[in-house]
Structures are given as C-alpha cells and as structure tokens.
N, C-alpha and C positions, 0 to 999 in steps of 0.2 A: 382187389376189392376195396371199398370205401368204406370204413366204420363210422356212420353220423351217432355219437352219442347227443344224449342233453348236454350243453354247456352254457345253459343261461347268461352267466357270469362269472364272476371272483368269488366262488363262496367253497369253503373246505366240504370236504365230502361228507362229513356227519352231519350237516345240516336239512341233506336230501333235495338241495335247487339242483344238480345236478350228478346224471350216472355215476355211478360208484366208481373209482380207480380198478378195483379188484375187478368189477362186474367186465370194465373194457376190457382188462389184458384177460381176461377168459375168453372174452368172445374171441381175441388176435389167435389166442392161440388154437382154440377151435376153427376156425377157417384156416391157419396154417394146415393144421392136420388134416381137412378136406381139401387139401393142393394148393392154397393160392399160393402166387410166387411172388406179387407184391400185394403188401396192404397198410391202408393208408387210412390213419384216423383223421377226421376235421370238424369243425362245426362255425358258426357264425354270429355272436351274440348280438346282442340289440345292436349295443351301443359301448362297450369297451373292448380294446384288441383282444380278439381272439386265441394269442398265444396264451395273453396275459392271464384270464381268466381259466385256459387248460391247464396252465401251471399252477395256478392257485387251487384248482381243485382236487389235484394231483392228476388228472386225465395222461397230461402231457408225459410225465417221465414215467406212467404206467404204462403206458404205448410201447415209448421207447423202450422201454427195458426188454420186451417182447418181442422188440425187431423192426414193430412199427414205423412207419415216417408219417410225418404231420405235416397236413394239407392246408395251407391256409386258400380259404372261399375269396382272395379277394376280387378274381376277375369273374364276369357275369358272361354269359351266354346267351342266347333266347332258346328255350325250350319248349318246343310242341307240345299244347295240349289237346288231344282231341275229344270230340263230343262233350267239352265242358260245360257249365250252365254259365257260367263268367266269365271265365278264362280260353284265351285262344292259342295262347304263348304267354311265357311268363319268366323272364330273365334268371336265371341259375347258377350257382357253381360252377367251370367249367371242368372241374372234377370229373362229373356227371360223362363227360365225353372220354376222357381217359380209362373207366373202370367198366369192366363187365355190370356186377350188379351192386347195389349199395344194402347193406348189412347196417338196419336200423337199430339204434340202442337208446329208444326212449326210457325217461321215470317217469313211473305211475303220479301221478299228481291232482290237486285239484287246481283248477283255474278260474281265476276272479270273472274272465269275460265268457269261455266257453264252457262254464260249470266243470270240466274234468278237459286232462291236456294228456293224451298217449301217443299212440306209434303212428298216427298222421298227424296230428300237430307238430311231431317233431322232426317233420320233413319240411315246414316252414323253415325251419335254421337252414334249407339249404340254401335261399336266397340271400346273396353277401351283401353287410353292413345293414347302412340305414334304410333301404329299397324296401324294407318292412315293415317300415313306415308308410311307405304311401299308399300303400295294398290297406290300411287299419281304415286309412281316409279316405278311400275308395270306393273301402265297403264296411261302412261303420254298422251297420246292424247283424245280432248274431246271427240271426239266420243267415246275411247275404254274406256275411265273413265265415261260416262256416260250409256253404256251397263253393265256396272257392278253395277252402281247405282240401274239400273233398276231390276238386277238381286236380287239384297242383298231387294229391298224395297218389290218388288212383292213377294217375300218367309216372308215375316212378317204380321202374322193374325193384323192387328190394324184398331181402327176408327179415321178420322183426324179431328181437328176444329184446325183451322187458323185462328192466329190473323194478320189481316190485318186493323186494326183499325189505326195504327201509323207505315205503311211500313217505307223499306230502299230505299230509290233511292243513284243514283251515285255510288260510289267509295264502294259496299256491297262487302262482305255480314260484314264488321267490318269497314271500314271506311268512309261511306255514313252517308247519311243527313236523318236525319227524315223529312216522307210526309204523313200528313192526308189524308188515303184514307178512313178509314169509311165501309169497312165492315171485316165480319168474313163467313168464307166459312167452310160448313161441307160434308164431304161424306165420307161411307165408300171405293172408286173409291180415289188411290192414282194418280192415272193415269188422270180422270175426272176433279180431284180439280186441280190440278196445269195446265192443259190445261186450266182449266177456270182463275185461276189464273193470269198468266199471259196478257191473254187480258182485265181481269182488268187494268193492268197499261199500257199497249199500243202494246207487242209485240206481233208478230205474231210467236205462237206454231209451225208451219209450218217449221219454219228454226233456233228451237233448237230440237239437234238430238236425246236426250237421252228422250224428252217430246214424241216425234215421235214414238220413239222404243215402249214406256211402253201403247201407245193408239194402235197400230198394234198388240202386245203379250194379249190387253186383248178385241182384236177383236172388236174395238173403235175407230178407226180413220174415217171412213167413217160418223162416227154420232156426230163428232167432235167439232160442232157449239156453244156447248157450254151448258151446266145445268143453269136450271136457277139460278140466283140471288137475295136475297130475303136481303133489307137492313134491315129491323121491322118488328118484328110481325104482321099480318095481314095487310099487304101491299100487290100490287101485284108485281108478281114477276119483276124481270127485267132482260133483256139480258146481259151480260156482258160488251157490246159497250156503255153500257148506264151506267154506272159506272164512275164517273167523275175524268178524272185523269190526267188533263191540267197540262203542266210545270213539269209533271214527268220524272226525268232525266235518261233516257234509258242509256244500255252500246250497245258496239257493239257487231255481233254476233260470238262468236268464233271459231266456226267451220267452217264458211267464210271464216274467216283469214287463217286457215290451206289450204284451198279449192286450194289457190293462190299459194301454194308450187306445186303443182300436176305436172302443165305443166314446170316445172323448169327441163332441164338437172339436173342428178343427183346428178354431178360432181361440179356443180353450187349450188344445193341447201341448201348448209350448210349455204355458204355467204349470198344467196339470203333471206333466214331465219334471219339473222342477220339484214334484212334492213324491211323486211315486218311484224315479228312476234311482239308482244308486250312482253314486259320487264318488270320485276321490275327496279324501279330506285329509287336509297336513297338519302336522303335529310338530309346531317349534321345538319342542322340549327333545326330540330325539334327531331331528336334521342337524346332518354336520355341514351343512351349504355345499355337496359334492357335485349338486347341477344334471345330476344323470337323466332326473325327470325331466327336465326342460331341453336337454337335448336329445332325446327320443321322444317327445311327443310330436304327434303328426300332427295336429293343425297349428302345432306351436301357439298354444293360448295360455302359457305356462311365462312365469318368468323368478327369478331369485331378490328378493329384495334385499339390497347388499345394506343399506344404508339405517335398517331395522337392527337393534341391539340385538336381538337373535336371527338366525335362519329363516327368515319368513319366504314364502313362494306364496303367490300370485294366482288365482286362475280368473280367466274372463268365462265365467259360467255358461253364460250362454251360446259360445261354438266350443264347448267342451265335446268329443262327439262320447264321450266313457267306454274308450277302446280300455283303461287301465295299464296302459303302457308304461305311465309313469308308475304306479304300484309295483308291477312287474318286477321292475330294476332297481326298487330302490334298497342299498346294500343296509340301512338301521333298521328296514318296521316303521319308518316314518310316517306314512301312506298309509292309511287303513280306506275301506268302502264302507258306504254310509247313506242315511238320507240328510238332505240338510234342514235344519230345525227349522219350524213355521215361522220363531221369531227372524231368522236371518234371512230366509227365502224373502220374507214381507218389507224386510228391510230393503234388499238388493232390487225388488220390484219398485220400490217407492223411488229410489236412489235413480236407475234407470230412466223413470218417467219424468225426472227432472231433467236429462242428461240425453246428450246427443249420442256420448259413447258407451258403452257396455257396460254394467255393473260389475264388478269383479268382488269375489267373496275368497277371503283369507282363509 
C-alpha cells in the first residue's frame, strides 16, 4: 500500500501545513493490521526535496519507526484518465504501478486558490516535482483547475482518513494558524469526505465548484447533506452542523470573485481585474531572499531583487495568472493576498502606457 500524506514542505508538525507524524504511523499501523505486507509512505512538494521536507515534519522517521519505507515520486508515468472533462492522461508517481491501492492522508485546510484543500486536492502531490506547475498554467481559472482536480482524484482507486484533529484556518493551505477541531473523517467517497468536510468548519459546499463537480460525476449532489460524523468510538453519530468550529477563520469564495469579471465589457476587463481580483503581495520586512516563490511559479513573472538593501521580489502584474503558488510555499508569512491600492494600480497603468514593457508593482 501507498500512504500519500500532506507534505507541503519543511514545516514542524505543530504548525498544521502538514499530516501529523502520529496521525501517519496510525494509519501504518492500521493497514499492517489489515494485512498489507509492504507499505510505503511518499509525497511530492512543490518545490523543495521531498525527503527533506518529510523529515522536517517528522513524517519521515514517523514512518519508519513503523516499519514503513519511503517512496520518493521522482520518476513520472502517464496515467489514464477516463471520461475526464480536461484530462486524458496525466503523468504520475510511478508508485501508482507498484501498489494495490493508495491510502490517502490529507489535512483539513483552507486554501488561498481553492477556498478549502482535502482528500482530492491532496492527490495532486501525487504528480512529481515541478509538473505542478504547468497543470496551474494550463488551467489558471478555479473553476478550470478544479475540474481537473476532480478529474486526476476521481481516476485514483484510494481509501481517505483525514486528519482534522489540528486543521489550518486563515491564510492555508502554508500560512494559516492552527485550530483544534477534533475530528478525523473516513470514507472511501473522495467526493463525500470533503463535502462533509468542509461544513465541519463552516462553509457551504454549495458555492465551491470543483466540490460541486466531483458530487454531480458520482451522482451525489442531491443526497448531499452530509454522512455522518462520528467524533469516538461508540458515540452517536453527529451531523456535521454539530461539529464545533466557532471563531474558525473562513477565506473568501473564489470563484465569486471571478463571477464579478463576467458582466465587465471586455475591453475593460483586464483593468477591471486589476481592481476586483486578489493578489499576492510581498512584504520586505519578513522575506529572508530564500527564492522559493520564484521558483514555483508557473508563468515565471516573479524575480528576487538582489541588489535592493532588503528582500524585495518583483512581479510583472499583468501575466500574474493568481494560481498563489508563490504564497503556498513561502516558509516566513511573507506573502499575504490582497487587492492592490487604487493609488498603485493607477500608478502601474500610467507607468505601462508610457512603456513598451509591462509594469511591474513591488
């Protein structure tokens, strides 16, 4: 068996960017006890080694200690998808070929681009290295990046348990706060868990699109209310609503935000994009110059300005596509989302219309 936890990055497990150490070697050892005879944890982060970041989290000698061997993702495959809405095939682990079934161990999180990140987002880590990149710039809108989510999760035989014991609120799926919610959700229904999922912590499935898609493809939306909830053994169940999760700090939704371009003349809508969409926006005062943003992003429109007395980065605003990838990964909080002020927006348009090349806003 394959155990894909989260492993974002390098960040210690009290932080909550990724699975718990304890939560993995439970899962190892529960699939021992249901017979497997090899099992194998792995995962694929953006953009730093993979060992490095499992050991930083503790993942890696949690494994081990268990009996585990550790898979690293680095050669690809092409893997079948069928009746996808984007995807026809889509290069893999080749893990995926060695193991019966893959035993998913997403965190409950929020997500800057997809409003919340669960047990099919984190079947995205199974595609090695930087190849996750280009999939951001291929299909830079959330709705068309979350049909493809849907595509890649729904084509992968796996069982999920999710650790929602110490979720991400705020600024996820890398630079939120840890929030005791207190439970762990199981289903083989990747579609099911993350619907229920998320009304654990407050939102409504309703108005994230790619949650929508994956409950309409497996003939599920109309019985949507929710699977039970079961916090301990021999309790009774409980509904999701009933899941305590006061002062949990929600994002907005983002495919709303796209919604608001529609009615914009077309001619208008670039500007109009520049005043209603969200941004990343860098913060000198906490960049240590580590470059992670500039080397995960996919249209590469990012750069580091070495020669500025502080950390300054760079972006060329206008082929930014706000996949948030640099946010994602960036190990201070440097990175927050944002709109850009009317004074600076007005500025960089003026700046522009003098200039044969792009404006670029600090």
């Amino acid at each position: 068996m394959l155990l894909k936890p989260n492993i974002l990055m390098a960040s210690q497990a009290a932080k909550a960017v990724t699975t718990h150490p304890a939560f993995v070697a439970a899962a190892v050892r529960f699939v021992r006890s249901r017979g497997a005879s090899e099992i194998w944890v792995g995962d694929s982060p953006g953009w730093q080694p993979a060992i490095l970041a499992a050991k930083a989290s503790g993942i890696y000698d949690a494994a081990l200690s268990e009996g585990a061997l550790w898979a690293d993702f680095r050669e690809a495959v092409p893997h079948s998808v069928d009746s996808g809405k984007k995807l026809v095939n889509i290069p893999l682990t080749s893990w995926l070929k060695k193991t019966d079934i893959v035993i998913n161990l997403p965190k409950l999180k929020n997500h800057r681009l997809m409003t919340y990140t669960g047990a099919m987002k984190n079947l995205f880590g199974l595609i090695p290295g930087t190849a996750k990149s280009a999939l951001h710039l291929q299909y830079p809108s959330v709705r068309d990046f979350g049909e493809m989510l849907v595509d890649l999760a729904l084509s992968i035989p796996c069982f999920t348990f999710m650790d929602g014991i110490v979720a991400m609120q705020g600024e996820g799926p890398g630079s939120g706060t840890p929030y005791e919610l207190g439970i762990m959700l199981a289903s083989n229904s990747l579609a099911d868990l993350d619907w229920t999922a998320v009304q654990c912590i407050g939102y409504d499935p309703h108005r994230i699109p790619y949650l929508v898609d994956a409950m309409e493809r497996t003939w599920r939306v109309g019985q949507a209310d929710g699977p039970d909830t079961i916090p301990e053994p021999h309790t009774a169940p409980l509904h999701p609503s009933e899941i305590s999760h006061q002062g949990f700090e929600l994002l907005p939704y983002q495919s709303e935000l796209e919604q608001k371009l529609t009615g914009v003349p077309s001619r208008f809508r670039a500007r109009a994009a520049s005043l209603i969409r969200l941004r990343p926006i860098f913060h000198e005062s906490k960049c240590i110059g580590c470059g992670a943003c500039v080397r995960i992003c996919p249209p590469k429109v990012l750069s580091l300005d070495s020669k500025h007395r502080n950390h300054r980065v760079r972006i060329d605003d206008s082929r930014c596509i706000t996949c948030f990838c640099c946010h994602e990964v960036c190990p201070e909080k440097a990175i927050s989302i944002g709109r850009v002020p009317f004074r600076i927006w007005h500025r960089s348009l003026h700046k522009a219309s003098h200039s044969e090349k792009p404006g670029e806003i600090s």
